[in-house]
C-alpha positions in Angstrom: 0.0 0.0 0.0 1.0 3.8 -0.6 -0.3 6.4 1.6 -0.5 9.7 0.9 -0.1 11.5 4.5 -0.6 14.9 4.5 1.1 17.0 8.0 3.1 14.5 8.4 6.2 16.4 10.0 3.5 17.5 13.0 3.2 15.3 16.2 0.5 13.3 15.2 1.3 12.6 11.9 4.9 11.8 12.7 3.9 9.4 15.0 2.0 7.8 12.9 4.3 7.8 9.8 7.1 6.1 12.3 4.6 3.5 13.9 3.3 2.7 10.7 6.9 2.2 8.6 7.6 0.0 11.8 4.4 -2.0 11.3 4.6 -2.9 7.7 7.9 -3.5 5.8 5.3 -3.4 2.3 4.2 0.5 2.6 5.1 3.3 1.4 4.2 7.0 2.2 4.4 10.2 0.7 4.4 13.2 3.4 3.1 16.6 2.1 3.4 18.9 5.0 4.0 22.8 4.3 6.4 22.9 7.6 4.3 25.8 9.5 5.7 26.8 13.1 4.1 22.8 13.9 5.7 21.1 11.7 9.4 19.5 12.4 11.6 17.5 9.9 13.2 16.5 13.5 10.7 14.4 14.2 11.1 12.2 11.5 14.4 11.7 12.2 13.7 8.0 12.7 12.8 7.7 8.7 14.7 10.4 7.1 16.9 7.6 5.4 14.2 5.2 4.8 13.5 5.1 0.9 9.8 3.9 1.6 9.3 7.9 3.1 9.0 11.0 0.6 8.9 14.2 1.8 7.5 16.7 0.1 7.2 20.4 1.6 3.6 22.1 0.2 0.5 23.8 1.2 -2.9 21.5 1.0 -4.5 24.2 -0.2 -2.3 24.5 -3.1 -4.8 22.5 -5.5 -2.1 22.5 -8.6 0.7 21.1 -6.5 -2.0 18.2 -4.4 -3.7 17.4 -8.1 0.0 17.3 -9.7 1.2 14.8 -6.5 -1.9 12.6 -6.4 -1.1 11.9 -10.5 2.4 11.4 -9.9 2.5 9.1 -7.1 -1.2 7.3 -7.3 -1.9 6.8 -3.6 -4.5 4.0 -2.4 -5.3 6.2 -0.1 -4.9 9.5 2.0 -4.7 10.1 5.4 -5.4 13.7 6.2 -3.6 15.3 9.5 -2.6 18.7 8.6 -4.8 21.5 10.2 -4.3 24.3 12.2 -5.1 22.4 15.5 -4.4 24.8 18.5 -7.5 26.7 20.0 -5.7 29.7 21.3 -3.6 30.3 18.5 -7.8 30.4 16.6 -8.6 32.5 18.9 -5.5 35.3 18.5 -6.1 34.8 15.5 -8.7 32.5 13.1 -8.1 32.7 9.5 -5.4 29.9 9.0 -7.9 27.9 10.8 -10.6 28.5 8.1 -8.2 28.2 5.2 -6.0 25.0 6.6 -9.1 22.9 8.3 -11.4 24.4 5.7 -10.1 25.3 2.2 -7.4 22.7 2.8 -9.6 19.5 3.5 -11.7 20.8 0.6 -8.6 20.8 -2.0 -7.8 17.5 -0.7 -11.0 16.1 -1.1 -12.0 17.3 -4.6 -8.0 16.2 -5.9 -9.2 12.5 -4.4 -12.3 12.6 -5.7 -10.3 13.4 -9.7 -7.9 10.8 -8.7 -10.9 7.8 -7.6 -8.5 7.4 -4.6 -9.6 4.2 -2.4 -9.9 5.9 1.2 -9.5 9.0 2.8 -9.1 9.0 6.5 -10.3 12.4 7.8 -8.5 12.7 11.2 -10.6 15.1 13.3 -11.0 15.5 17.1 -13.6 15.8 20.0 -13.7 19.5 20.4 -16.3 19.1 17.8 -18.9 17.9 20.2 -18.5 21.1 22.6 -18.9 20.8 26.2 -20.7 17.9 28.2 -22.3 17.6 31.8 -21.1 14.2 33.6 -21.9 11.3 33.0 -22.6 12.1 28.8 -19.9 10.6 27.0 -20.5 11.5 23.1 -20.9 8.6 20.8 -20.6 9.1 17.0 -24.1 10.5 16.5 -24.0 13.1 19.2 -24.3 16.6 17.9 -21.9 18.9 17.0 -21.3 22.4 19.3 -18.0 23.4 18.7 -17.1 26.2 21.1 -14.1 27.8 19.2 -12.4 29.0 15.7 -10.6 25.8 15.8 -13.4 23.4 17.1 -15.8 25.1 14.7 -13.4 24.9 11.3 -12.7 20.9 12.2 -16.7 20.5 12.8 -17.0 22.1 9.0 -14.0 20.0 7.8 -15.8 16.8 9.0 -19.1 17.9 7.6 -17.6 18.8 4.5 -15.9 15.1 4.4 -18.5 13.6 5.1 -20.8 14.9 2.2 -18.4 13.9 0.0 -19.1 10.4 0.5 -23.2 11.0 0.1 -22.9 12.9 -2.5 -19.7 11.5 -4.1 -19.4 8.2 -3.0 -15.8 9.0 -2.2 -14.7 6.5 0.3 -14.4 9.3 3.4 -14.2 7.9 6.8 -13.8 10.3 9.5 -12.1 9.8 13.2 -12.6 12.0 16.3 -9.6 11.9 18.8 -9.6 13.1 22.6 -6.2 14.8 23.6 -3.4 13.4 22.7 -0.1 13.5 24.7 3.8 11.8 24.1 7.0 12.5 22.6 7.8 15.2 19.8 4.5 17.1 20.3 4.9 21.3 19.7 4.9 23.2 23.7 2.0 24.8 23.3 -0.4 22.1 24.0 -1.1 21.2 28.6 1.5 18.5 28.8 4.5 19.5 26.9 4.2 23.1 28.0 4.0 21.6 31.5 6.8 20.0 31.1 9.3 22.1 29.4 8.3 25.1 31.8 8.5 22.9 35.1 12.3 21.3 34.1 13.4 24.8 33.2 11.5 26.4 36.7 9.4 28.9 34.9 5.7 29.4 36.4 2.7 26.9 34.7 0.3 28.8 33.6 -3.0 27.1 34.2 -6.2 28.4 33.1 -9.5 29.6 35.5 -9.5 26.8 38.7 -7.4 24.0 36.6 -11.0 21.7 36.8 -11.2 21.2 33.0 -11.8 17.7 32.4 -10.0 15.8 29.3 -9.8 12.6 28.5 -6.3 11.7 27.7 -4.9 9.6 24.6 -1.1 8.5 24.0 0.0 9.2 20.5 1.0 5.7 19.6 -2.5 4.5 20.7 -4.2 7.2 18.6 -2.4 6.3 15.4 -3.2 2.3 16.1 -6.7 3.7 16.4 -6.0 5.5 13.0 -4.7 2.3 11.4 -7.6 0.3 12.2 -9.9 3.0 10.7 -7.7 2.7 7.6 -7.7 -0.8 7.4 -11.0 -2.5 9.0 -13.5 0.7 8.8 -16.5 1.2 7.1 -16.7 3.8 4.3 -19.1 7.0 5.6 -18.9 6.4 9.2 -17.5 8.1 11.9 -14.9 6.7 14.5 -13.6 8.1 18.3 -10.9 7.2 19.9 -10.4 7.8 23.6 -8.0 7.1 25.5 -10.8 6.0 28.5 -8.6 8.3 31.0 -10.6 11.6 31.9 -8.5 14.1 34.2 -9.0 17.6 35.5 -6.4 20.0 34.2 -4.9 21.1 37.4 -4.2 16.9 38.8 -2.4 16.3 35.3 -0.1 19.3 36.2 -0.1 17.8 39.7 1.4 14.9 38.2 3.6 16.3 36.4 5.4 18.6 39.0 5.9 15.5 41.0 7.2 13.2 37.8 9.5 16.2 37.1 10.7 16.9 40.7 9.3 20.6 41.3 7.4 22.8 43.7 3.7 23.0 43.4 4.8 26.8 43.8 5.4 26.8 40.4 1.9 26.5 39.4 0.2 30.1 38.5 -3.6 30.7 38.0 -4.5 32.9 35.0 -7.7 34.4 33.4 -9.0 31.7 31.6 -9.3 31.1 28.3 -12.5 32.7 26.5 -15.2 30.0 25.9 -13.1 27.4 27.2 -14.9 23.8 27.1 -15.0 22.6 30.7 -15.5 18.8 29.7 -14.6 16.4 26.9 -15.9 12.7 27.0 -16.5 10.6 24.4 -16.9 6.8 24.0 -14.9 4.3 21.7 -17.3 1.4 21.6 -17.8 1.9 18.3 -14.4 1.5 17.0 -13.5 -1.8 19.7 -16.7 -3.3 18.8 -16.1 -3.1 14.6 -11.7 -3.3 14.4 -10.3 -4.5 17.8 -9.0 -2.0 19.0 -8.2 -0.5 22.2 -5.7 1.7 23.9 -2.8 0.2 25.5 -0.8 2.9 27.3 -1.6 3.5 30.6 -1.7 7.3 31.7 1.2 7.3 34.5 4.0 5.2 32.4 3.0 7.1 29.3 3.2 10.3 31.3 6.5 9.4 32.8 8.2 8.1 29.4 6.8 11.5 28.1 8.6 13.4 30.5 11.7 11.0 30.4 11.6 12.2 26.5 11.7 16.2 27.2 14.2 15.8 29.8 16.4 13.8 27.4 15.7 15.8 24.0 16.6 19.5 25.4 17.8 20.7 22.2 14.9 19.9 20.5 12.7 21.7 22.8 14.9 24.8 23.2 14.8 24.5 19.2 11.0 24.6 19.2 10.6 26.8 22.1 12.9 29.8 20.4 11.9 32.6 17.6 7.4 32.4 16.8 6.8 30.9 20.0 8.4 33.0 22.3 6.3 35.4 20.5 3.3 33.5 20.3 4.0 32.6 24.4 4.1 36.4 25.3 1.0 37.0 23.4 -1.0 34.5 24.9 0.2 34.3 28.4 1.3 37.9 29.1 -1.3 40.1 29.7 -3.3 37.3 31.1 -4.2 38.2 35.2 -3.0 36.3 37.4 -6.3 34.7 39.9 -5.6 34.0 42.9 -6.5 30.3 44.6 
């Protein structure tokens, strides 16, 4: 098989080009990725001399450059990653949300639809289903209430998807994630920024009281998750993956303070974040019933080889952490109060 993978130098995709090079000596993959302030030849460090990887640095939305690629290399079938994926970064600012999530998924899907490619794995997330009271845990049929640019542009992405297949019968099948956490992934998201603040003793900035719920997903799980989809799915439907681990905000900070060695001192309440979901849950029946799977990294040892991997990979996250994101970092967390607790 050939895959076309497109953000495949961010931390999702990367992880699951390695996994999946690892998992089948047969494949081959083509990475289109347009290397944004996300995206990190570094982390494909692991591949970079494998001859069954192409990289190839371009914009989705470039519909001359995807239409040229798709004829030249004749993918069975694409797995779609890139997106501008971080809601405060659409919230600063949301247009290359709209034209990434939006524009970008649609290039994509009209080039596949030209090209009668075999599958197209939409890879979305479960900021799409907003906010839920406990106990609700949203299955593939809840509705969508997306709280933010982000959120909102990936619920249109998925909707856009999935009419392709109605109207199309291009073989779209679309998979909803809950946070994902692990090695490689960009400082801006809870746990690596966590993490690369607390081993350097800068303050964590945590948002309102900290009592944001998420359900948490390792990486390597997530693309498994991904590769089922791909491989034992049904075309048109809609898959989550969870990672069946829901934690408030401030006891994942907790825990990484103590895996890290530092002072709960370091922790610093902040105005919160504007519309900021106070509870993901969603439920992966769905998928374990119809492919198998299930995640198999358990929250504390993935959390502690996560932090084990920042520790021992400084220079990559003084490399990531240095020019746009010191920026980007004083623009978000600046001018935010400080609460007290």
């Amino acid at each position: 098989m050939k895959l076309l993978v497109t953000g495949g130098a961010g931390f999702i995709g990367s992880a699951f080009i390695r996994l999946s090079l690892a998992a089948d000596p047969s494949l081959q993959i083509v990475n289109l990725d347009k290397l944004t302030y996300a995206g990190n030849l570094a982390n494909l460090a692991e591949v970079v001399a494998d001859a069954r990887h192409r990289f190839v640095k371009g914009d989705i939305c470039d519909a001359a450059l995807v239409d040229s690629l798709l004829g030249e290399e004749g993918p069975d079938a694409i797995v779609h990653f890139a997106a501008e994926s971080h809601v405060d970064r659409s919230i600063l600012s949301a247009s290359p949300a709209f034209e990434t999530n939006l524009r970008g998924t649609f290039t994509l899907l009209e080039a596949a639809r030209a090209h009668r490619i075999g599958r197209f794995v939409h890879v979305s997330t479960d900021e799409v289903y907003g906010s839920l009271e406990a106990p609700l845990e949203a299955d593939e049929n809840f509705p969508l209430n997306p709280s933010s640019p982000y959120s909102s542009t990936k619920a249109g992405s998925d909707l856009l998807a999935r009419s392709y297949f109605l109207t199309h019968k291009l073989p779209v099948l679309i998979t909803r994630a809950s946070n994902n956490y692990g090695p490689y992934q960009f400082p801006e998201k809870l746990i690596p920024l966590m993490i690369s603040n607390a081993l350097e003793d800068l303050p964590l900035p945590v948002y309102g009281d900290g009592q944001q719920v998420r359900d948490w997903l390792y990486v390597d799980d997530h693309c498994r998750g991904i590769r089922a989809v791909l491989d034992r799915g049904r075309d048109g439907e809609i898959y989550n993956i969870g990672g069946n681990c829901s934690l408030p905000n401030l006891a994942v900070v907790r825990q990484i303070l103590a895996a890290t060695g530092k002072p709960e001192s370091l922790i610093r309440y902040v105005a919160d974040r504007p519309g900021h979901d106070r509870r993901y849950a969603l439920s992966s029946a769905k998928l374990k019933r119809e492919t198998g799977w299930a995640p198999r990294q358990d929250f504390a040892a993935g959390l502690a080889a996560t932090v084990a991997w920042y520790r021992a990979n400084h220079d990559w996250v003084a490399a990531v952490k240095s020019g746009e994101y010191r920026t980007y970092y004083e623009r978000n967390y600046g001018g935010r109060a400080t609460v007290a607790k």
